[in-house]
Wavefront OBJ file of the C-alpha trace (Angstrom):
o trace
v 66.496 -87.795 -45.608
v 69.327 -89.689 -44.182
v 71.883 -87.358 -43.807
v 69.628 -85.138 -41.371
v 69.304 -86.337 -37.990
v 65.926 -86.743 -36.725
v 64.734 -83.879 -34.148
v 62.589 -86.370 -32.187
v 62.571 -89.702 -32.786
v 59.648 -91.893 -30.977
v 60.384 -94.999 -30.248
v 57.450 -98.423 -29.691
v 55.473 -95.526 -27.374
v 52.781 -96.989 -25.207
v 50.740 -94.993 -22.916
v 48.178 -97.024 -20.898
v 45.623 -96.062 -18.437
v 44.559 -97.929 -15.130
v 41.079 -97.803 -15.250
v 40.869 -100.679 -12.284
v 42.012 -104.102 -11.439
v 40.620 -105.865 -14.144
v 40.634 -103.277 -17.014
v 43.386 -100.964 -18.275
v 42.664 -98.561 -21.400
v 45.851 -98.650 -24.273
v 45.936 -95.617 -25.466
v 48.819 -95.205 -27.239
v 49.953 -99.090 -28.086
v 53.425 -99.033 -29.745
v 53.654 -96.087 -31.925
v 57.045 -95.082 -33.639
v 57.923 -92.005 -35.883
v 60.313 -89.217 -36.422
v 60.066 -85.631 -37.380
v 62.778 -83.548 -38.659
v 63.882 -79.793 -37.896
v 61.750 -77.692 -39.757
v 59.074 -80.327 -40.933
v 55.170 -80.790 -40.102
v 54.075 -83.806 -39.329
v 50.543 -84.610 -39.265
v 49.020 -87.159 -37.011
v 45.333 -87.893 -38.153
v 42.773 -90.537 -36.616
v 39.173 -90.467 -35.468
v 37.934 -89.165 -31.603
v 39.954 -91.454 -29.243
v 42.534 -92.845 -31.458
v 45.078 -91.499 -29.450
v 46.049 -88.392 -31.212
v 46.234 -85.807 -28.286
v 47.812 -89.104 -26.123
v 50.722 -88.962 -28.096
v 51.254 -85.151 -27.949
v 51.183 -85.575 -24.313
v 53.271 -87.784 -23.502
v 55.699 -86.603 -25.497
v 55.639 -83.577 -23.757
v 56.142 -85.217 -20.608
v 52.404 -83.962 -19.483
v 51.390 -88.076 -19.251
v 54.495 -90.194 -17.759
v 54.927 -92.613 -21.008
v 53.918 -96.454 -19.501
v 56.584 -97.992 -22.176
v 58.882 -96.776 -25.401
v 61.185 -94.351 -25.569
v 61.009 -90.622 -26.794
v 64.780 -89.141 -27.664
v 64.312 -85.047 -28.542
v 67.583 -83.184 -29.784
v 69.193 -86.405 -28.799
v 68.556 -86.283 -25.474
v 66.221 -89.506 -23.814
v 63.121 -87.429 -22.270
v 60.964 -90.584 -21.558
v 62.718 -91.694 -18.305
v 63.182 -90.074 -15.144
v 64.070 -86.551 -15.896
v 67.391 -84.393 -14.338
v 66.430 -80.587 -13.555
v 69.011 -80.080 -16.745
v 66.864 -82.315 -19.224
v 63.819 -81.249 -17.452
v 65.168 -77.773 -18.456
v 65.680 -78.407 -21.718
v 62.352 -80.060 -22.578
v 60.209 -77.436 -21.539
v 62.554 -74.702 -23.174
v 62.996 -76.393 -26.604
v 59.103 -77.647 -26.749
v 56.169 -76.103 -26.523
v 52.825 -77.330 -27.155
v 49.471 -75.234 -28.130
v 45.847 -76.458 -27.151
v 42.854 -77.479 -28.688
v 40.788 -74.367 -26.965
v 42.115 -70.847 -26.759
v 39.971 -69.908 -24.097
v 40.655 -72.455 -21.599
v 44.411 -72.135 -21.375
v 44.402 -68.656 -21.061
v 44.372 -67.322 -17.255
v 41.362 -65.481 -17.889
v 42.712 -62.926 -14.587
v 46.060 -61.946 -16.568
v 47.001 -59.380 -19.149
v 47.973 -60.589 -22.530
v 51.604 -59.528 -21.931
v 51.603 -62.018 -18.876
v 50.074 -64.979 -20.522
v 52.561 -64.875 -23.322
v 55.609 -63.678 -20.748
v 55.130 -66.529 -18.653
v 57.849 -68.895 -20.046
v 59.919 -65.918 -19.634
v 59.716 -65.613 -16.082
v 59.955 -69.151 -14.927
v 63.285 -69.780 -16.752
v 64.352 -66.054 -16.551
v 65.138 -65.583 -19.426
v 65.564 -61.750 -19.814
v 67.851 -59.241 -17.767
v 65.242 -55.828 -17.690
v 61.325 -55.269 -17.833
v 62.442 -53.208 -20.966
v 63.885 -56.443 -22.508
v 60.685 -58.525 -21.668
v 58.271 -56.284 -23.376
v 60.117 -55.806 -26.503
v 60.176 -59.452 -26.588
v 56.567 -59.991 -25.972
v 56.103 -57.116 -28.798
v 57.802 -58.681 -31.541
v 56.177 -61.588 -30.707
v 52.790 -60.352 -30.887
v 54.038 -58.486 -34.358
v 55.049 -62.009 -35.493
v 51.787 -63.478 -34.957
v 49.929 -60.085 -36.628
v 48.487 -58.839 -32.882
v 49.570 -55.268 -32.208
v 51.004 -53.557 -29.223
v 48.182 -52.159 -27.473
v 46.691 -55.748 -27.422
v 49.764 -56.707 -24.645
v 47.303 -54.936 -21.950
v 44.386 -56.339 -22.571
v 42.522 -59.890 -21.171
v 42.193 -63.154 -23.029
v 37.238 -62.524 -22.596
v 38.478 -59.015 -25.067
v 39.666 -61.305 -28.197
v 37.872 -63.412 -30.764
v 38.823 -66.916 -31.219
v 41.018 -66.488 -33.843
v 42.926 -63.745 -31.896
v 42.741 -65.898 -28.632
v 44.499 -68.750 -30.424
v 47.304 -66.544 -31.655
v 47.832 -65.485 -28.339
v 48.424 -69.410 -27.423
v 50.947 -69.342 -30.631
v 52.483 -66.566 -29.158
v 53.108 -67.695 -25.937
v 54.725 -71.120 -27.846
v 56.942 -68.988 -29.819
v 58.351 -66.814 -27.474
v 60.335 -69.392 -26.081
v 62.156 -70.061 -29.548
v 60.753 -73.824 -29.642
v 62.888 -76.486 -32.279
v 59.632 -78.330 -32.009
v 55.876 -77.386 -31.019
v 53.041 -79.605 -30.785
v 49.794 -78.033 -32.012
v 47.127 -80.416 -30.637
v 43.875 -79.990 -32.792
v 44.843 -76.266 -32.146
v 42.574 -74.906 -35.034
v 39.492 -77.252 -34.616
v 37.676 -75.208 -32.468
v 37.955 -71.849 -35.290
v 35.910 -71.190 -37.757
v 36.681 -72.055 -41.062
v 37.321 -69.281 -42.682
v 39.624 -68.187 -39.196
v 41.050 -71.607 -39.483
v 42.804 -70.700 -42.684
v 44.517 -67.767 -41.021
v 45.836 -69.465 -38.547
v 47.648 -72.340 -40.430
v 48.719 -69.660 -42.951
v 50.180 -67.747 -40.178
v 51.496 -71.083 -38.465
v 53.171 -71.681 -41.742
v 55.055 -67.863 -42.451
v 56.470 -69.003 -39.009
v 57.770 -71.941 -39.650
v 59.794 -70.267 -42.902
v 60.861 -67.648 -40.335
v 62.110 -69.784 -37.538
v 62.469 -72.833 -38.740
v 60.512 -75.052 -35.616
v 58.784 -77.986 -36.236
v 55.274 -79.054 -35.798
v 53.809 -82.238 -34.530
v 50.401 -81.367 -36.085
v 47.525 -83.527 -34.666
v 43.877 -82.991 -36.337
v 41.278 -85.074 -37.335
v 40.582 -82.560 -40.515
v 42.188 -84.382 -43.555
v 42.383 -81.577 -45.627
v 43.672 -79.686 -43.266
v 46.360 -81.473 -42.402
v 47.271 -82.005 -46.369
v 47.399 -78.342 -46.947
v 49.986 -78.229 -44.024
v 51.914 -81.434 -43.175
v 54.905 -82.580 -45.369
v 54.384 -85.985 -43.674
v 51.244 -87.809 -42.443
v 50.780 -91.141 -39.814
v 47.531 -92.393 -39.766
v 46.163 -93.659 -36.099
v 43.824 -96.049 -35.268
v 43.232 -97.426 -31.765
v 46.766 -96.628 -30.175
v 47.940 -98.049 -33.744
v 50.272 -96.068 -36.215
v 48.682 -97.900 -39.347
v 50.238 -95.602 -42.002
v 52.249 -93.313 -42.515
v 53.889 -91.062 -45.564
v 54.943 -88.039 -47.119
v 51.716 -86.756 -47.403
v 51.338 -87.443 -51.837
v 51.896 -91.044 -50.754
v 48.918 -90.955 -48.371
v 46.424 -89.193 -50.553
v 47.232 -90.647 -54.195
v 48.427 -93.869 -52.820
v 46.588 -94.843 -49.369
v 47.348 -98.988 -48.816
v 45.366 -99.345 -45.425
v 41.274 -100.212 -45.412
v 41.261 -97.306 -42.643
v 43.218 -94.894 -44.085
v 41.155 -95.758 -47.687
v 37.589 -95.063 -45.426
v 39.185 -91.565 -44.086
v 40.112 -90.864 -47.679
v 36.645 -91.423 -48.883
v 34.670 -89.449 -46.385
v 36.198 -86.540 -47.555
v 33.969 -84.134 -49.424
v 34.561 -83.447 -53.000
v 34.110 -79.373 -54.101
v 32.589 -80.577 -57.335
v 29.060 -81.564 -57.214
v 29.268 -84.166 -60.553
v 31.895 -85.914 -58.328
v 30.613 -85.882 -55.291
v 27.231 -87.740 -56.364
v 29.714 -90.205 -57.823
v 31.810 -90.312 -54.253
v 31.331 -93.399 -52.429
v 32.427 -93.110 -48.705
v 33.831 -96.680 -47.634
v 33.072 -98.495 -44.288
v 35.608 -99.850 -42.149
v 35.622 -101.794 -38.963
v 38.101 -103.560 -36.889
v 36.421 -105.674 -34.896
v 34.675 -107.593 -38.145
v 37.327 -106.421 -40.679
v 39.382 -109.769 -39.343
v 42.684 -107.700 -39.274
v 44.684 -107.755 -36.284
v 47.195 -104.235 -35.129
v 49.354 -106.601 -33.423
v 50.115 -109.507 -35.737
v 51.173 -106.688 -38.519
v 54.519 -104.952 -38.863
v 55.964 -101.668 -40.295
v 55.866 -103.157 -44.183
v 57.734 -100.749 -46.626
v 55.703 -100.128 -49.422
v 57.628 -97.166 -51.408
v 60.255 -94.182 -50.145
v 58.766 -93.258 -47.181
v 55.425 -94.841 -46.897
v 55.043 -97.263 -44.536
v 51.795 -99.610 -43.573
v 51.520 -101.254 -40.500
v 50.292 -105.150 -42.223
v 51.204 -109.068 -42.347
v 53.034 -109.750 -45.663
v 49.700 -111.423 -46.938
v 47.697 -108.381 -45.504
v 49.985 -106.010 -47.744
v 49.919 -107.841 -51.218
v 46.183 -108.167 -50.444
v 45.426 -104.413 -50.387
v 48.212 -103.648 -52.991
v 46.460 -105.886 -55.612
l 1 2 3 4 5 6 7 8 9 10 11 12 13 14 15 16 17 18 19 20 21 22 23 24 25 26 27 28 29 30 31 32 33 34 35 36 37 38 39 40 41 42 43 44 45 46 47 48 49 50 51 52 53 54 55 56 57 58 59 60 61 62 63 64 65 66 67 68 69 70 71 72 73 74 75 76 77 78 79 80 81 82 83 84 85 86 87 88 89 90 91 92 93 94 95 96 97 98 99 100 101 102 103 104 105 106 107 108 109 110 111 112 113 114 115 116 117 118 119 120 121 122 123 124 125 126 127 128 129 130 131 132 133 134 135 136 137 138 139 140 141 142 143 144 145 146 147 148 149 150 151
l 152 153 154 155 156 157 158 159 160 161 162 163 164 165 166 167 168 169 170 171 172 173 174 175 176 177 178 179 180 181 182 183 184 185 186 187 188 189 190 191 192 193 194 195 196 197 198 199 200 201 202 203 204 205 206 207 208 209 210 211 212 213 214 215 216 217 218 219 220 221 222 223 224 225 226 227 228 229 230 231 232 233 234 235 236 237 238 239 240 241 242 243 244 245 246 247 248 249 250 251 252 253 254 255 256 257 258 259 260 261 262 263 264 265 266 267 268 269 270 271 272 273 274 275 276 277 278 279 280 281 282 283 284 285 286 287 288 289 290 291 292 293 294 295 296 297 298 299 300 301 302 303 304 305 306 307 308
């Protein structure tokens, strides 16, 4: 893992919100990772741990209150030139959480996915821009005829692709796919992170996965960081997170998982956990090393106390 350079590397990220004089929300309260070219890594938490937060200020869509976030070795958390500027939205791409409402419900299909196209002109004929919007749509198992149609003519599943499209057309090294199948069907959802996957093999981008479905995110992640309130309080490749979780939180995640197998799901005990009584403090702990890459955020005598 040391050899290859990180593709983004985020650095003590904190994104707070001014809610008024007296009361500011932390969002995102010193959060550091790194993905690699061609990886998945999964972010999982609960509703408002800061999941999407992090995908968005990454992304430059929230201005990052503290930290730094370096992509392709370029700083992107500062003040941005028009050339980095450039660069960011060219090399990332991000896909959202509901198909429906980030699709301009007034424009064709071969508009919405064209778009990144046009604003960074990035074709010489009409010709050329349709038989890039067509191979894209191939990729993503649409057909032609689809390219005239509206986003209100699709299903879910086929709306969503569309948003995949319009990610991939711009040839992405990294694209964050916030909660981007949780709105799906199940049996849809499937498809879609199958189809998410065949591209990744293909094209080699990587994805900054964020979903609060844990076997989801097993099934596609090759690493996993655990959040809890703005914290990063694990994180793993992900057989380190499922057959070896060190954190109380991560351990109560674990075991609200369903088990297929009735016999052991009668036997499954789901465990509580909460911060505010569980006496543990986010910002007394540091990154402790437990084994190759799994890390837990802890207090020396916080570690050997779970690890016993």
């Amino acid at each position: 893992m040391s050899e290859r350079k990180p593709l983004l590397k985020v650095n003590d990220l904190k994104q707070h919100f001014r809610i008024n004089r007296r009361f500011t929300v932390k969002a995102v309260d010193g959060v550091t990772f790194d993905i690699y070219p061609g990886e998945t890594y999964g972010l999982v938490g609960e509703s408002g741990s800061g999941k999407s937060t992090i995908g968005r200020s990454i992304i430059r869509l929230y201005e990052p209150t503290a930290g730094e976030v370096i992509f392709n070795g370029v700083n992107i958390s500062g003040r941005l030139s028009s050339k980095d500027t450039q660069h960011l939205r060219t090399r990332m791409q991000m896909i959202f959480q509901d198909p429906m409402a980030c699709l301009n419900p007034r424009k064709k299909v071969i508009d919405i996915i064209a778009q990144g196209l046009d604003i960074h002109h990035l074709y010489k004929s009409k010709e050329e821009r349709k038989d890039k919007v067509f191979q894209i749509l191939d990729m993503v198992g649409l057909s032609n005829e689809h390219a005239d149609r509206y986003p209100h003519q699709f299903s879910g599943g086929q709306r969503q692709r569309i948003g995949i499209a319009r990610a991939l057309i711009m040839n992405p090294d990294l694209i964050i796919a916030d909660e981007a199948i949780s709105a799906l069907d199940v049996s849809i959802q499937a498809q879609v992170v199958n189809l998410m996957k065949d591209i990744q093999k293909k094209t080699n981008t990587a994805y900054l996965f964020i979903a609060h479905d844990l076997s989801m995110v097993k099934y596609i992640s090759d690493r996993i960081g655990v959040l809890h309130l703005g914290h990063l309080v694990e994180t793993g490749t992900k057989e380190e997170i499922f057959s070896n979780p060190i954190h109380p939180y991560t351990k109560s995640l674990l075991s609200a998982i369903p088990q297929p197998d009735p016999i052991a799901e009668k036997k499954r005990i789901a465990m509580n956990y909460d911060y505010a009584t569980s006496g543990i403090d986010y910002h007394k702990g540091t990154n402790q090393h437990v084994s190759g890459q799994h890390y837990v955020l802890a207090t020396k005598e916080e570690l050997e106390k779970w690890t016993k």
